[in-house]
C-alpha positions in Angstrom: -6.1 18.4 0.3 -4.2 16.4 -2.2 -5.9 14.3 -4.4 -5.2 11.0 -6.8 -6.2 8.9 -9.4 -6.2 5.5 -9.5 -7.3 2.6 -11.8 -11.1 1.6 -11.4 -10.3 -1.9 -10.3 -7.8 -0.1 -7.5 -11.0 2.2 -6.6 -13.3 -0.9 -7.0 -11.0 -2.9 -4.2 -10.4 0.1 -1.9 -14.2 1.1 -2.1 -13.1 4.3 -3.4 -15.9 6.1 -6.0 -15.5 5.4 -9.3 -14.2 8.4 -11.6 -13.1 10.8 -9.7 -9.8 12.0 -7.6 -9.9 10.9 -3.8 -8.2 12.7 -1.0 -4.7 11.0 -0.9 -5.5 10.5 3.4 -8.5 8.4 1.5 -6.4 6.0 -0.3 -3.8 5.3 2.7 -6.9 4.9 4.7 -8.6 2.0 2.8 -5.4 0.3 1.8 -4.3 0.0 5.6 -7.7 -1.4 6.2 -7.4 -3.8 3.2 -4.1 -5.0 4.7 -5.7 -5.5 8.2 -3.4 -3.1 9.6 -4.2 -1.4 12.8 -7.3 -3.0 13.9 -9.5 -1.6 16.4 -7.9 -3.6 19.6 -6.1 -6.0 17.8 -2.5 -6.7 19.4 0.6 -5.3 18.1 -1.6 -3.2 15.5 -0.2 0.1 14.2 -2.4 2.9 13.8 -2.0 4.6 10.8 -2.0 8.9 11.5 -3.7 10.3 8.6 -2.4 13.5 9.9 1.1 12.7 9.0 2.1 13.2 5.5 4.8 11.2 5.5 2.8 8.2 6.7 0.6 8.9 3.9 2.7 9.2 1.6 4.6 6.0 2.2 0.9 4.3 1.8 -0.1 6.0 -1.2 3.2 5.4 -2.5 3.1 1.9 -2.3 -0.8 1.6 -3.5 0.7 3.1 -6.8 4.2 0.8 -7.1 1.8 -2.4 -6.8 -1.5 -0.8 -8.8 1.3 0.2 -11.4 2.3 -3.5 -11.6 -0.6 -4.8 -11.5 -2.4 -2.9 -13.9 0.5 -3.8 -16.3 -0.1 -7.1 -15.5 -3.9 -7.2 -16.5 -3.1 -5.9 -19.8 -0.6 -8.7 -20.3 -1.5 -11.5 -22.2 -0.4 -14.0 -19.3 -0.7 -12.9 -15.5 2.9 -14.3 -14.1 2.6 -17.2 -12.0 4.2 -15.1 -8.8 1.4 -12.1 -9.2 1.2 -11.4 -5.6 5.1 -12.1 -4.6 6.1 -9.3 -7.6 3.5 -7.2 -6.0 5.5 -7.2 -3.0 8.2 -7.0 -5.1 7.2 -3.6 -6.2 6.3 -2.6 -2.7 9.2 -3.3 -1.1 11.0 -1.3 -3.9 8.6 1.7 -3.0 10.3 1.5 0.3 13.8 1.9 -1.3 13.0 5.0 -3.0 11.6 6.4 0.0 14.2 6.1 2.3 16.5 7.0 -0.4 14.6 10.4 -0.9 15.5 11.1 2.5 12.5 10.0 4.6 12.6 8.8 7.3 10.7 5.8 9.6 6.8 7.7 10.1 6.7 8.3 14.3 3.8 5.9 14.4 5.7 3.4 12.3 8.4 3.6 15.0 10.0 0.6 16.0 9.8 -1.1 19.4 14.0 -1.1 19.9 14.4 -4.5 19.1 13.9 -4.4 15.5 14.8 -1.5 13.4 12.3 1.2 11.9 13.4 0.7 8.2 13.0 -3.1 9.1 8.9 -2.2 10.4 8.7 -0.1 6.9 9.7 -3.4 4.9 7.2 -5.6 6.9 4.4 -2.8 6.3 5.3 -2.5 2.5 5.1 -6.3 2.2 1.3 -6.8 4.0 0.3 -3.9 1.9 1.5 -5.3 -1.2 0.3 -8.4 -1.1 -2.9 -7.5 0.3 -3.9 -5.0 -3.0 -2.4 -7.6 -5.2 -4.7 -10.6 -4.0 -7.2 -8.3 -3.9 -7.4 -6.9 -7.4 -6.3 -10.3 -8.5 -9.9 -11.5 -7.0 -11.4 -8.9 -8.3 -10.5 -9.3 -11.9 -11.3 -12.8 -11.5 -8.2 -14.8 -11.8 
């Protein structure tokens, strides 16, 4: 079991504990719930296989690209006016560095035929994004 660390306000958001590592299936977990991905019977949803490392890693890796950002962003003197379209920003950039690493499209992230899977992986990278951004925006109080 692999585990991570992330900033308290990214634990605070995800309803991770406080202080300690969380199981990396954890954090891809909570962040696809943030994003209201895959809903229990909710149309068109995509279920998110915990099982699959790949799909888990594409989460995790995007929870870290925006909590990165973010986080830099709190420390800032000023947040930037397009917070939660830099978020995405950052996500979608995730995205490049995993396909360009050689992964491919997750088998549950596969696409239906009519739009292509690195096309789903941008979509999914973007709700994901902006999702943690607005959130730990909210949660920092600004």
């Amino acid at each position: 079991m692999s585990l991570i660390g992330l900033s308290r306000s990214t634990r605070q958001v995800l309803g991770l504990p406080d202080y300690v590592p969380v199981p990396r299936v954890e954090v891809a977990s909570q962040a696809w719930f943030l994003a209201g991905l895959g809903q229990a019977g909710q149309a068109g949803s995509l279920e998110l296989d915990l099982h699959d490392d790949a799909a888990v890693d594409f989460v995790v890796g995007i929870v870290e690209a925006v909590e990165d950002f973010v986080v830099r962003a709190i420390d800032a003197a000023r947040w930037p006016a397009d917070l939660d379209l830099r978020a995405e920003a950052e996500a979608v950039g995730w995205v490049d560095d995993f396909l360009a690493d050689g992964s491919a499209a997750p088998p549950g992230f596969a696409s239906s035929g009519e739009v292509p899977s690195e096309v789903v992986l941008f979509i999914l990278a973007r709700q994901l994004g902006r999702a943690l951004s607005e959130a730990l925006r909210s949660a920092t109080g600004l």
